[in-house]
N, CA, C and O of each residue as an XYZ file, in Angstrom:
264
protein
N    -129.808     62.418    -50.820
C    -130.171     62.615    -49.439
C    -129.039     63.202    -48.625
O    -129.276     63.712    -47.530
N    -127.868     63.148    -49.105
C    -126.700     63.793    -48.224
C    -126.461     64.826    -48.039
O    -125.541     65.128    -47.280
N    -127.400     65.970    -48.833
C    -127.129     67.279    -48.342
C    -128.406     67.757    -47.934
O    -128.675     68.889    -48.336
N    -129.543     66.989    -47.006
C    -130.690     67.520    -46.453
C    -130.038     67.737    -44.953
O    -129.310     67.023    -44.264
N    -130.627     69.057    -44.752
C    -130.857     69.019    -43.414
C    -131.291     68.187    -42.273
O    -132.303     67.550    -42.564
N    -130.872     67.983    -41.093
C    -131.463     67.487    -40.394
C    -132.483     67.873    -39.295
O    -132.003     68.792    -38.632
N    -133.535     67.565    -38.918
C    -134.239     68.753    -37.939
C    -133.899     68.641    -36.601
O    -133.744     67.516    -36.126
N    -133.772     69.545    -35.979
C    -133.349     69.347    -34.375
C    -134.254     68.307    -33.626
O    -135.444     68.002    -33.708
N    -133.030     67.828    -32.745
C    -133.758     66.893    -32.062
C    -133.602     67.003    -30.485
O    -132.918     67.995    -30.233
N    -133.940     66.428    -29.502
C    -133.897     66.594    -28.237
C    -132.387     66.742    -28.110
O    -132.090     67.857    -27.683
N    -131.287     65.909    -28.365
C    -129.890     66.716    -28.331
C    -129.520     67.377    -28.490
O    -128.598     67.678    -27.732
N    -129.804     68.173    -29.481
C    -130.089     69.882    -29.913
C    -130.393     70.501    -28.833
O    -129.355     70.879    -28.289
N    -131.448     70.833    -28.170
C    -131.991     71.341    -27.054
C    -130.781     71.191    -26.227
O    -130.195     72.124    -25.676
N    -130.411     69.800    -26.177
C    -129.263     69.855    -25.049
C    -128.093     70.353    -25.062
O    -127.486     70.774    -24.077
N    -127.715     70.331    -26.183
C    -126.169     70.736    -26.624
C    -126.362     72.152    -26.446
O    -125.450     72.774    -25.901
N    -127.480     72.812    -26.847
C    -127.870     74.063    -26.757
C    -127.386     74.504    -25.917
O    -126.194     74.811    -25.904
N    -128.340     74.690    -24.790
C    -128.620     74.662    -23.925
C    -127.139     74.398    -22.196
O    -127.045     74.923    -21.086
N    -126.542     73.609    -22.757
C    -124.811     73.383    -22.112
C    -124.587     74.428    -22.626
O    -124.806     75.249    -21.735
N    -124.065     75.328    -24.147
C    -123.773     76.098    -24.498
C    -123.863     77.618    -23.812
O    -123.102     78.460    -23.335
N    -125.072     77.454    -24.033
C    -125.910     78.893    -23.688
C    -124.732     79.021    -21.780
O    -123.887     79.836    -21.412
N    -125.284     77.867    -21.158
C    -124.652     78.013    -20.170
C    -123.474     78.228    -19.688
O    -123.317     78.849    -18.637
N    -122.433     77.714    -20.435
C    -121.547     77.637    -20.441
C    -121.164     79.223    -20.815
O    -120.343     79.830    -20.128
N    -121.703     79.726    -21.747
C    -121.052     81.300    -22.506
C    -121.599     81.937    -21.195
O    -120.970     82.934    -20.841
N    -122.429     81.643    -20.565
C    -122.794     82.890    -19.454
C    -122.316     82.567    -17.827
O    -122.305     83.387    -16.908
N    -121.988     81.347    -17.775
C    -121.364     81.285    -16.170
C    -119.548     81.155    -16.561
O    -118.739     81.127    -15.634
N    -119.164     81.096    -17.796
C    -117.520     81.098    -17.626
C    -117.025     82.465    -18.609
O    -115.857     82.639    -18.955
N    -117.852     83.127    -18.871
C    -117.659     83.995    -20.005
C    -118.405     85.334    -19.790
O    -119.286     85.209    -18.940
N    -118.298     86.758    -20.386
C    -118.542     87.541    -19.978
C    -119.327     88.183    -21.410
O    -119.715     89.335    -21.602
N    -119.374     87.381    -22.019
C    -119.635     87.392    -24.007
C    -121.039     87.187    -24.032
O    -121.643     86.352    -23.359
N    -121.595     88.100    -24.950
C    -122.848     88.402    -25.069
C    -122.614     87.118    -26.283
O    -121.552     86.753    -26.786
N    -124.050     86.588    -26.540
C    -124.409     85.963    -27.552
C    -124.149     86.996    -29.120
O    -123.468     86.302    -29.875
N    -124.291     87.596    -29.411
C    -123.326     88.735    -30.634
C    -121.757     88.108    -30.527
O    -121.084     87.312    -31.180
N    -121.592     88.861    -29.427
C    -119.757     88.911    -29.443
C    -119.846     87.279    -29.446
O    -119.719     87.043    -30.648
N    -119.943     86.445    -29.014
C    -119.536     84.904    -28.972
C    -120.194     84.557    -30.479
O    -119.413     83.732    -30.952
N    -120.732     84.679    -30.970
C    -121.165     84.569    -32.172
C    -119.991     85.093    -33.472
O    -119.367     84.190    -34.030
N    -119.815     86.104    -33.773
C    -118.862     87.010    -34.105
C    -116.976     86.544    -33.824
O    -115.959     86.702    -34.500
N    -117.317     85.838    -32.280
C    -115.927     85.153    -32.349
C    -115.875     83.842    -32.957
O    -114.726     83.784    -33.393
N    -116.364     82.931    -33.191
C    -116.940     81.574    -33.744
C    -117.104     81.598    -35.053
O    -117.240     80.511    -35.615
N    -117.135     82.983    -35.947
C    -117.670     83.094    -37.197
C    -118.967     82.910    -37.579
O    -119.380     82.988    -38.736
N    -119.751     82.612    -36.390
C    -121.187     82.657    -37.007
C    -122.311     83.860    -37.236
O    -121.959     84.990    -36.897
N    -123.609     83.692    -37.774
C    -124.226     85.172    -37.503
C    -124.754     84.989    -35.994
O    -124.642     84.005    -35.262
N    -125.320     86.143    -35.766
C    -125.481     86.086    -34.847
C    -127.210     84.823    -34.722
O    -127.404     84.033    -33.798
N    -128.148     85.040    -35.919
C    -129.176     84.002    -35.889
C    -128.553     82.900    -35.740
O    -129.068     82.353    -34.765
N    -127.688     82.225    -36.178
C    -127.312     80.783    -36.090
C    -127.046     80.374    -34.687
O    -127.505     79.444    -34.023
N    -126.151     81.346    -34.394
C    -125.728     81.352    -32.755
C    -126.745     80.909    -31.739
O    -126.601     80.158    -30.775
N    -127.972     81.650    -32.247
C    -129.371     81.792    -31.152
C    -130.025     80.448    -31.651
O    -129.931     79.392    -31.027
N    -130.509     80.557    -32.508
C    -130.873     78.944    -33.039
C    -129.998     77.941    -32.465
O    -130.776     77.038    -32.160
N    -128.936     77.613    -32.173
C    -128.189     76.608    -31.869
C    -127.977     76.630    -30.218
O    -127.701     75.594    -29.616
N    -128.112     77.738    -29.636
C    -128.396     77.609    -28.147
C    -129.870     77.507    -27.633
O    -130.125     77.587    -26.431
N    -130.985     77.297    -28.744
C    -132.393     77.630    -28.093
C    -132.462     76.228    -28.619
O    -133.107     75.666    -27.734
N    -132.161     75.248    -29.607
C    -131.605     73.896    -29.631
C    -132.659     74.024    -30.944
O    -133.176     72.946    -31.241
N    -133.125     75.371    -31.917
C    -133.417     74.995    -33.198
C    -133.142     74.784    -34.173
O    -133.867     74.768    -35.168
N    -131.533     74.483    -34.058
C    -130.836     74.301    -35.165
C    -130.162     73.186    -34.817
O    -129.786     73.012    -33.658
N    -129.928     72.265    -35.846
C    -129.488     70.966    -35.243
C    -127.769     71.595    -35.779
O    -127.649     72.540    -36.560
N    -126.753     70.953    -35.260
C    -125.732     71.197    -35.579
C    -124.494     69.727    -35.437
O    -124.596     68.969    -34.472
N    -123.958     69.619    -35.962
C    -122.925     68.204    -36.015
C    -121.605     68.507    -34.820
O    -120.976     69.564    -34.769
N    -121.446     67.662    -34.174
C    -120.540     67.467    -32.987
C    -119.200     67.902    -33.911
O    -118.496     68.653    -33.236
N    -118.752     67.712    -34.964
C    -117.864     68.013    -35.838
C    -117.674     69.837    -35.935
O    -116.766     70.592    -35.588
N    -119.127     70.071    -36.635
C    -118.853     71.170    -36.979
C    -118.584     72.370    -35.628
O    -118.009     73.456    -35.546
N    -119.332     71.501    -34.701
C    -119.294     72.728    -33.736
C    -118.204     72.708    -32.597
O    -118.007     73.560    -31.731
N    -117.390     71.238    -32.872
C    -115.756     71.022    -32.297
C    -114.797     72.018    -33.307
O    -113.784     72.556    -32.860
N    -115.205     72.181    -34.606
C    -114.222     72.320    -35.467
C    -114.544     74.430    -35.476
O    -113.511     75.074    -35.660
N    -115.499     75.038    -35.340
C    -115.937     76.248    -35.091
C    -115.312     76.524    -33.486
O    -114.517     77.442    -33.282
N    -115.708     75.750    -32.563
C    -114.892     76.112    -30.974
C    -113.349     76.547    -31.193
O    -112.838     77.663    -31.099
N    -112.646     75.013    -31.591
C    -111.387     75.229    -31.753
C    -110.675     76.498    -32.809
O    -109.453     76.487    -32.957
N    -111.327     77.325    -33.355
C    -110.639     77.816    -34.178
C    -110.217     79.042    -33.341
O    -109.456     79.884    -33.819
């Protein structure tokens, strides 16, 4: 069971969603370019700000900081 996915859940949406906001009222970065800087594709990027991708407080502290 430790390497199933998990399905998004209403925190998803939220975390999203802060995100999304955050890249567009402090940032001038298209979802591509902020994607591209983070190492992600650009689908993951969109999935994870539209809150359909669930993502771990870990992974997405440890992707920010880099």
């Amino acid at each position: 069971m430790g390497g199933q996915r998990k399905p998004p859940q209403a925190r998803d949406r939220l975390i999203g969603a802060r995100l999304r906001a955050v890249r567009r009222e402090q940032t001038d970065l298209s979802l591509e370019r902020a994607a591209q800087r983070i190492g992600w594709s650009l689908a993951t990027m969109s999935r994870i700000e539209t809150g359909k991708k669930h993502v771990s407080t870990e992974k997405l502290l440890a992707q920010i900081r880099q």
